[in-house]
N, C-alpha and C positions, 0 to 999 in steps of 0.2 A: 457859276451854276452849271451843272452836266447837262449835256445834251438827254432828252426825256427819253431817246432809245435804249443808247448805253443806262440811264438807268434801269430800265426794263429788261433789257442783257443782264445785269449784277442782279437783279430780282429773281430772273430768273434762273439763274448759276447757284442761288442759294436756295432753290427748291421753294420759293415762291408761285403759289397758283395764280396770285394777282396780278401776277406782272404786267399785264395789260394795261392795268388801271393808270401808269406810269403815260401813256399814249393809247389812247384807246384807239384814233384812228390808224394806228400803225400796223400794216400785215405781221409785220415780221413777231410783233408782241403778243398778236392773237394766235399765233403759230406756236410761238412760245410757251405761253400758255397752256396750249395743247397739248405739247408736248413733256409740260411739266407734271400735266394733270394722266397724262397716260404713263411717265413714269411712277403716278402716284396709287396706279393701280384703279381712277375715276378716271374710265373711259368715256363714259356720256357726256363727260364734264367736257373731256377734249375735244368729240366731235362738235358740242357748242361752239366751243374758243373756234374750230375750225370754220364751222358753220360761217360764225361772224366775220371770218377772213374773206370766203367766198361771196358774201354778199357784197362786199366792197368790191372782188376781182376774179368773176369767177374761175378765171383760168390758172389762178396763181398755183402755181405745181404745190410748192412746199403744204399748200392748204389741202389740196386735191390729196394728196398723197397722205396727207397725215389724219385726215378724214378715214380715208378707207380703211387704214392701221387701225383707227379707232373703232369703226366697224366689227372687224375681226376678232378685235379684243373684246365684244360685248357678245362676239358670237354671230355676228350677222351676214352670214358669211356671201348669202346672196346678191345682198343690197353690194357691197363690197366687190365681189364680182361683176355686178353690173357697171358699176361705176369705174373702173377699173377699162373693160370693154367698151365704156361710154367715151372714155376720153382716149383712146386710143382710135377709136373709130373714127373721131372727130380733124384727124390728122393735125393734134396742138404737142404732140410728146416731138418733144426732142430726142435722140439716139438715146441718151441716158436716161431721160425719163421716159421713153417706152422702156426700156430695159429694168428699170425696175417698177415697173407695172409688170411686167410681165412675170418676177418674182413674186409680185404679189399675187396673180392670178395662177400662179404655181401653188403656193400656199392654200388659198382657197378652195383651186382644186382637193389638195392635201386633205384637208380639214373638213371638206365636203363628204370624201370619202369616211369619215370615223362614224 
């Protein structure tokens, strides 16, 4: 039998939204998820998947990050910015994860601007 990650990995490789469903309490699947779902052009769909990541851990970067991406893509560029400053403020980024917080919050900027 596979291990229920790796199948939520291969669910998600094949452009499956559900892949969660595979381990629902796994971060990495709800991340997944997300991110399958904002490849799929349903962004609200992925801040959900995200959502549900952070409820189980709210500092998990991958969630934090993929949240705010999803943000952005629905347009929201405020919430996204905050959030963004939220977790930077809070001294939890790591070198590379402020670093790409802080792309994000260049973008935002960007986009604020149009």
């Amino acid at each position: 039998m596979k291990d229920p990650v790796e199948q939520a990995m291969n669910k998600f490789h094949r452009g499956d939204p559900e892949a969660c469903e595979v381990e629902p309490t796994s971060l990495l699947a709800w991340c997944n998820r997300g991110e399958c779902c904002l490849q799929l052009d349903r962004a609200k769909e992925a801040e959900q998947a995200y959502d549900h990541a952070l409820a189980r851990l709210a500092t998990f970067f991958p969630a934090v990050e993929g949240r705010i991406r999803a943000q952005i893509a629905q347009g929201h560029i405020k919430q996204a910015r905050q959030a963004c400053q939220a977790y930077l403020d809070g001294d939890r980024a790591s070198p590379d994860e402020a670093e790409s917080l802080q792309e994000l919050l260049a973008l935002c900027r960007q986009l604020a601007r149009r």
